[in-house]
C-alpha positions as CSV (number, residue, x, y, z in Angstrom):
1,X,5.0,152.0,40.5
2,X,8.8,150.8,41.2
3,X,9.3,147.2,39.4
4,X,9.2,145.4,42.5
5,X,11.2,142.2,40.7
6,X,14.9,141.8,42.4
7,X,17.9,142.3,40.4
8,X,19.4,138.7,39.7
9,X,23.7,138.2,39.9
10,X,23.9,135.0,37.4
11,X,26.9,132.9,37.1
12,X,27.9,131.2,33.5
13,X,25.9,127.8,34.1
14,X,22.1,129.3,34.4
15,X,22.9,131.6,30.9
16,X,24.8,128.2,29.5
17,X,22.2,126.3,30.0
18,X,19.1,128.5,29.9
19,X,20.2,129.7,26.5
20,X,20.6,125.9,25.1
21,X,17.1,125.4,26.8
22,X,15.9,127.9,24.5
23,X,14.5,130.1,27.9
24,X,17.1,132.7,28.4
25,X,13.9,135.3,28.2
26,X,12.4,134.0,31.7
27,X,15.5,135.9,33.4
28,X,14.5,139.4,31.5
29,X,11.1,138.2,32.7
30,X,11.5,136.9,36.3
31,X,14.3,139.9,37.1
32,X,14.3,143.5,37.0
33,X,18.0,143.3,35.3
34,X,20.7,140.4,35.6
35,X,24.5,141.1,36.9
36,X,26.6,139.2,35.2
37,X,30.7,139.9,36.5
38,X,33.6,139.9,33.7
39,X,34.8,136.8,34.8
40,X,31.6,135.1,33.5
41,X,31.4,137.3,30.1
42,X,35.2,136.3,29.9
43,X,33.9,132.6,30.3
44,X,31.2,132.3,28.3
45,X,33.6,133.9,25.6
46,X,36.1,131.2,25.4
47,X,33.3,128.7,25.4
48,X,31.8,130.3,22.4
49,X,35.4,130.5,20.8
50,X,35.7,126.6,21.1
51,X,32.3,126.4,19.1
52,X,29.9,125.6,22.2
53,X,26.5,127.0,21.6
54,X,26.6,129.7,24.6
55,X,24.5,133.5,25.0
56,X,26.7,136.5,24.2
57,X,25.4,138.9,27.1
58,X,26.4,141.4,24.7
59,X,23.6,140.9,22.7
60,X,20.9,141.5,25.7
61,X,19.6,144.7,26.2
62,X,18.6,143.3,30.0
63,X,22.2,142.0,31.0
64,X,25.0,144.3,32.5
65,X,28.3,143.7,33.1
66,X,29.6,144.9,36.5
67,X,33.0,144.3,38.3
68,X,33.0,144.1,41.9
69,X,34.2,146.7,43.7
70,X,36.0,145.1,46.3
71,X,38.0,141.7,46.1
72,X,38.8,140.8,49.3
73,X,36.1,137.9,49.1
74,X,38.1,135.7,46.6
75,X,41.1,135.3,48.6
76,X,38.6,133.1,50.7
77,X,36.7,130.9,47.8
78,X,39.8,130.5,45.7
79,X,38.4,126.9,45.3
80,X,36.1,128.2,42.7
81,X,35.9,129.3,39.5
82,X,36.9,133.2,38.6
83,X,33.1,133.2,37.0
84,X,32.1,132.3,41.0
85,X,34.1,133.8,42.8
86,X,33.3,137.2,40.7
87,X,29.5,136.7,40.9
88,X,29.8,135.8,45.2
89,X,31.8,139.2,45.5
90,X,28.9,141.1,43.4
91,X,26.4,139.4,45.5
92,X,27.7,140.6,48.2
93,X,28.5,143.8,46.9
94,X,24.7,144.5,45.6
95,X,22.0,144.6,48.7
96,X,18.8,143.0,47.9
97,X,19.8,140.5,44.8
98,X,19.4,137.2,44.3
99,X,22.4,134.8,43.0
100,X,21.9,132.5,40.4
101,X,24.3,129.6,41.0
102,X,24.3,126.1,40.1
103,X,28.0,124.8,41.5
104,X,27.8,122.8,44.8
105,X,30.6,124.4,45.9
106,X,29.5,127.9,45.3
107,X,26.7,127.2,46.9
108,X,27.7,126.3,49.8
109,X,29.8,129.1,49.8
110,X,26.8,131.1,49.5
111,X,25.0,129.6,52.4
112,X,28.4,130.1,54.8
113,X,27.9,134.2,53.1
114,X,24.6,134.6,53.9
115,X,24.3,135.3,50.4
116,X,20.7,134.7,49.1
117,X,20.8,132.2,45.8
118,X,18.9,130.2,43.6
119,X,19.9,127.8,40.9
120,X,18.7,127.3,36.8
121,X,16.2,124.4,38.8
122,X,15.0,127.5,40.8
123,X,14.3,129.6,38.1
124,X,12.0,127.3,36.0
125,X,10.4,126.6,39.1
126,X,9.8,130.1,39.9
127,X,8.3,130.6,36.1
128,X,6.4,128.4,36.5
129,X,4.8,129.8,39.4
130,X,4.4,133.2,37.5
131,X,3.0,131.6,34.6
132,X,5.9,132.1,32.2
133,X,6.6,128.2,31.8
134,X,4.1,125.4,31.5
135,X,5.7,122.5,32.7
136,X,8.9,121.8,34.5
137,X,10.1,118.2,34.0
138,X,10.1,118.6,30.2
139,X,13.0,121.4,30.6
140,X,14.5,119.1,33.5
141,X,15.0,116.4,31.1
142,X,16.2,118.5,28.3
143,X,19.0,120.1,30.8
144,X,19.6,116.0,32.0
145,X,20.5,115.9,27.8
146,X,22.8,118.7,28.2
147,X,24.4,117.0,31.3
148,X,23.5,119.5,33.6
149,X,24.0,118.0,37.4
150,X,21.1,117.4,39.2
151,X,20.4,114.9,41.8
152,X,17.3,112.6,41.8
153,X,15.7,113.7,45.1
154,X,16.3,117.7,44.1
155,X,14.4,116.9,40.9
156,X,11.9,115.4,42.3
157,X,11.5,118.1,45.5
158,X,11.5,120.8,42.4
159,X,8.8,119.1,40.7
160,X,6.8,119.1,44.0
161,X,7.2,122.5,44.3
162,X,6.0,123.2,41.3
163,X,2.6,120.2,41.4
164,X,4.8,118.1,39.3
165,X,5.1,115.4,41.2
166,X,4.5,112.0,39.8
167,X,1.6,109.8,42.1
């Protein structure tokens, strides 16, 4: 039987701050494989070089590095980061995948694109939902720790989602 999981594009936040969570493994688990562009390896990279604790895609056998094909995207989001704008053009590039995208801007990028997208929030939720995480909210405060950007009311529409929900 074909592994009817979709193939995942991620950007550098959800492997940044996955991999400080400790959780890295749910996108092996939740994703047949995970896209990451150059721009993002290149990213991560210099973020490692100036001692932040970040993954080395290298090091998973479930990661692969692929440069888009065609550019002519980026000309039009050259607000964003090269690590976005790479991982928009894949997107779009690669029928049938799901981006993994945390930046506001990107995202509304994404919505303008058509471009189907989640975030890290999206993610734990969606483990959760297939069994692979317990709880929700303790991750949500560890990444609030980490200073990863998330408004009150999405927290508490992803916990919810996910029977979190405090009465």
């Amino acid at each position: 039987m074909p592994d009817q999981r979709p193939v995942a594009i991620a950007n550098t936040s959800p492997l940044q701050y996955l991999h400080q969570c400790g959780l890295t493994d749910l996108l092996a688990k939740l994703y047949q494989e995970v896209l990451v562009p150059p721009a993002v390896i290149q990213e991560l990279a210099a973020g490692r070089a100036l001692g932040f604790d970040l993954p080395d895609p290298a090091g998973l056998s479930w990661v692969r590095v692929v440069r888009p094909q065609s550019m002519a995207i980026l000309p039009v989001v050259s607000d964003l980061g090269a690590g976005e704008r790479e991982a928009l053009a894949l997107e779009a590039e690669t029928p049938g995948a799901i981006l993994i995208i945390d930046d506001g801007l990107a995202r509304r990028y994404a919505d303008v694109l058509r471009v189907r997208f989640t975030g890290t929030a999206g993610v734990l939720a969606r483990a959760k939902r297939e069994g692979l995480l317990d709880a929700v909210a303790p991750v949500l405060d560890r990444l609030a720790a980490l200073r990863f950007r998330l408004d009150a009311q999405t927290r508490a529409a992803v916990l919810r989602q996910v029977g979190e929900e405090k009465p």
